[in-house]
N, C-alpha and C positions, 0 to 999 in steps of 0.2 A: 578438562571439560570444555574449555571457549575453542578449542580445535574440533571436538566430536559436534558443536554445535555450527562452527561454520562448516564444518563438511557437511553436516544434517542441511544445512540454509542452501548450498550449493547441490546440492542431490534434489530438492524443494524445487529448486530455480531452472535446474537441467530437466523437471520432470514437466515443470508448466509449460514447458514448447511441446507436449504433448495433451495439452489441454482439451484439444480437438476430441482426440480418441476419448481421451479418460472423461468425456463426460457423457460419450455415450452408456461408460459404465455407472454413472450416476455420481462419481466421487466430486466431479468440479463441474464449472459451464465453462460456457465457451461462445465466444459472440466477435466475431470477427468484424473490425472498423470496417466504415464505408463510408465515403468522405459524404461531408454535410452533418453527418454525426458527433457527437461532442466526442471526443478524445478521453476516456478513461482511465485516469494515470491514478497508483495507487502509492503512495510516499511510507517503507516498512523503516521502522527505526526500533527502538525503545524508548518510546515515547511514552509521556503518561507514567515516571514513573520518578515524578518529583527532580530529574535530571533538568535543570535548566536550561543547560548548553543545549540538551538534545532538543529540547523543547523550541528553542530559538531561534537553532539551526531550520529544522524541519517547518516553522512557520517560514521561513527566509525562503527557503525553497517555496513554499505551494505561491508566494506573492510571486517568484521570479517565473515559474512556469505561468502562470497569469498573465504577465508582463507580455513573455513573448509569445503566448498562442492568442492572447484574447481571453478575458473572460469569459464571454460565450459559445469558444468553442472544447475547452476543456470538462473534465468533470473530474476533481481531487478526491482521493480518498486516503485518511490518513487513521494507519493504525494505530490504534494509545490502549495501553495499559489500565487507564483509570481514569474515563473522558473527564470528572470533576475537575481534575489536574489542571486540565486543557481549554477550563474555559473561559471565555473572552478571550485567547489567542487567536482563532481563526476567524472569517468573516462567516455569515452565514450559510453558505454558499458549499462552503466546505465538510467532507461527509468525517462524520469519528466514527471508526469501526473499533469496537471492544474487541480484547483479544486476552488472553491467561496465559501464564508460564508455561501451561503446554499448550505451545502454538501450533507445530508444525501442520495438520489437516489443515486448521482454520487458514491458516498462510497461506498453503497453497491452493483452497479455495478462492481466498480474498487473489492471490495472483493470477488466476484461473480466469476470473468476473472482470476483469483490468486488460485494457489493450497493451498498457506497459507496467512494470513496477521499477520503481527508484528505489534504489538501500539510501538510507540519509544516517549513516553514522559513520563516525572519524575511523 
């Protein structure tokens, strides 16, 4: 099953550099940076889902992306399982996008609406 699932996450990821087109079809968006714009970076893990580590890790990251663009020119979005999980973890600043077991649409919507996306798991 965790093979059909990263080939499913990899078929997801190879689809979203087609985000362009496919949202002409209505499935995703698509909004292409232009500097002076904040930077849309979207952190996918399994998060939110009483994992600790993952939990720990994935704030470590959104502080170090912080660090080095600047607070104001980034914009985090981090997917969790169960935002109650997650709170008081991140600053304000930072967006929880709910997501369920069955992710994949939502995924590659949420990767679609993202200039980038980070995987944040070991």
């Amino acid at each position: 099953m965790d093979r059909f699932l990263c080939f499913l996450i990899y078929i997801l990821a190879a689809a979203s550099r087609s985000s362009e087109a496919l949202s002409h079809l209505g499935i995703g968006s698509f909004q292409k940076w232009e500097p002076g714009q904040k930077l849309r970076i979207l952190l996918v893990g399994y998060n939110g889902a009483r994992n600790t580590g993952s939990d720990v890790r994935v704030v470590a990251i959104a502080r170090q992306i912080k660090e080095l663009f600047g607070e104001d020119n980034v914009h985090i979005t981090v997917m969790a399982m169960d935002e109650s999980t997650m709170e008081g973890y991140f600053d304000d600043d930072v967006e929880l996008l709910t997501f369920s077991s069955l992710f994949p649409l939502p995924l590659f919507r949420a990767c679609s609406s993202h200039h980038a996306s980070i995987l944040c798991e070991g």
